[in-house]
matplotlib code that plots the C-alpha trace (Angstrom):
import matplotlib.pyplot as plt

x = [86.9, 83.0, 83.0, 86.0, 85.3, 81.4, 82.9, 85.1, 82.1, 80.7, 83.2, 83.9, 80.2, 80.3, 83.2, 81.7, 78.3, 80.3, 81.9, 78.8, 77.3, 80.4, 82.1, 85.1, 84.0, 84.5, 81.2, 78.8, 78.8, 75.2, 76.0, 78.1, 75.7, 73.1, 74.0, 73.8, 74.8, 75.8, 77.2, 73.4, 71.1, 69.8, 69.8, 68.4, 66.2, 65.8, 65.1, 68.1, 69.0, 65.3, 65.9, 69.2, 67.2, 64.3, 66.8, 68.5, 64.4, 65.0, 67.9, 65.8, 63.1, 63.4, 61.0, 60.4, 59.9, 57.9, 58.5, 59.5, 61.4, 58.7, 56.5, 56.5, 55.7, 57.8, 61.0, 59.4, 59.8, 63.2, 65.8, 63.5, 63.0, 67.0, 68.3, 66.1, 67.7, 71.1, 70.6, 68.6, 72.0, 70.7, 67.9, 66.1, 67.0, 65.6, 64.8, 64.1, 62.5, 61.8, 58.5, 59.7, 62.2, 61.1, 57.9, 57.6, 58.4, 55.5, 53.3, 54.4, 53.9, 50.4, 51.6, 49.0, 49.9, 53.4, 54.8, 54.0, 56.0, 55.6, 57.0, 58.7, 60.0, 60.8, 60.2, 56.6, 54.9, 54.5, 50.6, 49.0, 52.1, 51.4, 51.6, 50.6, 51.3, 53.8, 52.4, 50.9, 51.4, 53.1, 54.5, 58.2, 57.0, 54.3, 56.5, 59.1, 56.3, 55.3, 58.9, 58.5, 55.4, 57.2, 60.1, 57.6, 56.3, 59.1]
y = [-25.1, -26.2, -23.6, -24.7, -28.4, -27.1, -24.9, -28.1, -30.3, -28.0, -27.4, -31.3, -31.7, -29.2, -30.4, -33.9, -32.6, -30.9, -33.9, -36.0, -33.0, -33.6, -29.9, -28.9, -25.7, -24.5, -24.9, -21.6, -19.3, -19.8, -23.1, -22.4, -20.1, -22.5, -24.2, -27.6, -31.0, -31.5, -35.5, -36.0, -34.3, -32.2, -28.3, -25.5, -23.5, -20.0, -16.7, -16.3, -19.4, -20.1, -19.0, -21.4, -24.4, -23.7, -23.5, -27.0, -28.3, -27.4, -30.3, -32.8, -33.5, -31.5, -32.2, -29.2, -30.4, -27.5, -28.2, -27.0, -28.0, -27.6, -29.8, -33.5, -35.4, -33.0, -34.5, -37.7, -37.7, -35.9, -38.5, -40.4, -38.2, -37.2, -40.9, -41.5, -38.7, -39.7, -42.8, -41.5, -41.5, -37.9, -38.5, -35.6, -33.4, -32.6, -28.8, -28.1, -25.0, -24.2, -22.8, -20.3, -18.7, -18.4, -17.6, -15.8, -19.2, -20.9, -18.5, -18.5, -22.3, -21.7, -24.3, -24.0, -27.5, -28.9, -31.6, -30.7, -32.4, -30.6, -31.9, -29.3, -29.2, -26.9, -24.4, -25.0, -27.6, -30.8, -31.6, -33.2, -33.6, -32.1, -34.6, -33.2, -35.0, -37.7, -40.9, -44.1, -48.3, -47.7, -44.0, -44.9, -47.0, -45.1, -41.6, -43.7, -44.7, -41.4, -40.5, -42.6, -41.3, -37.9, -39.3, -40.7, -37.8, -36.3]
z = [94.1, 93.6, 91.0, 89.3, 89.6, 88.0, 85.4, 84.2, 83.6, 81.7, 79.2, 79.1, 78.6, 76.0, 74.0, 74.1, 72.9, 70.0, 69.4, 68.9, 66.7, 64.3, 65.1, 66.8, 68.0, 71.7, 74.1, 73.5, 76.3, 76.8, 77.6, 80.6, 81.9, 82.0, 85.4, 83.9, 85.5, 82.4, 83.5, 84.5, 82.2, 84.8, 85.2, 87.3, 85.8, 86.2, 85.0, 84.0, 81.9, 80.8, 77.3, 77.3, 78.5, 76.0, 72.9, 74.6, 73.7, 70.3, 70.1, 72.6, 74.9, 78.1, 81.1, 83.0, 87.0, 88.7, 92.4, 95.8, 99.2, 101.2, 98.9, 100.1, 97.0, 95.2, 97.6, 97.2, 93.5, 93.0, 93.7, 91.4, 88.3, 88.9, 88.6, 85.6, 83.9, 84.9, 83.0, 80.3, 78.5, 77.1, 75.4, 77.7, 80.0, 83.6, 84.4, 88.0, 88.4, 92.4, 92.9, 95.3, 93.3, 89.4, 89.6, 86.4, 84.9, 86.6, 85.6, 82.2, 82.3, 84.0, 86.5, 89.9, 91.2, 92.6, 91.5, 87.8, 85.6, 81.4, 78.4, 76.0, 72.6, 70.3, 73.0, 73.2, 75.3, 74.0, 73.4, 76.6, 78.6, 82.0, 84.6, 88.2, 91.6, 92.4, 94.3, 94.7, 94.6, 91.2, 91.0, 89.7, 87.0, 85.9, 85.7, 83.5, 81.6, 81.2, 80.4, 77.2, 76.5, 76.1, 74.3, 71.5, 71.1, 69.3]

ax = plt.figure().add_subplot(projection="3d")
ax.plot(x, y, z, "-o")
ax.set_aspect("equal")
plt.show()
């Protein structure tokens, strides 16, 4: 049923994002396999969708969040960074890649610290994006100002 209810959003997402782009086409394949909350803008990245969610940057801003469950500030900043993209009303979308299971990714990234948060467009990193580590008086309002940062960039 999970499955079902997942497979659902996605094709709603997809015929809504079709919509908006003025087509009436039916949802691309790759879309579905991309494991994308599409209702929240946030997906899980892995080896196996990683070219879907790069060719997603090509349409919009897509924060890559390079984490893992053992990491604390990484938990720390996930509900965080997940209800900002929720109610980014699609401007970007979040990519969580776990640490632990796309490594390839990481290293393709050059990522050596969790959290690291990188800006990508155009599949290619956006200039001076990386953010690393997740804390601090004013952590929430300076990761949504960092947010904007990306989003003015392009």
């Amino acid at each position: 049923m999970r499955k079902t209810r997942f497979a659902a959003a996605l094709a709603a997402a997809a015929l809504a994002t079709a919509a908006l782009a003025g087509t009436a086409s039916a949802a691309p394949s790759s879309l579905e396999s991309a494991s994308v909350r599409a209702e929240e803008n946030i997906v899980h990245v892995t080896d196996a969708n990683y070219n879907q969610v790069m060719e997603t940057s090509k349409q919009k801003l897509v924060i890559m969040d390079f984490g893992a469950t053992w990491c604390p500030p990484c938990q720390k900043m996930k509900p965080v960074i997940e209800k900002m993209a929720r109610e980014s009303g699609g401007k970007w979308l979040l990519a969580e890649v776990d640490a632990d299971e796309s490594k390839a990714i990481l290293t393709k990234h050059n990522v050596k610290y969790l959290p690291t948060l990188q800006g990508i467009r155009n599949a290619a990193d956006l200039p001076d994006s990386r953010r690393i580590g997740y804390g601090g008086a004013n952590a929430e309002r300076d990761l949504k100002n960092w947010i904007n940062a990306q989003l003015a960039k392009g």
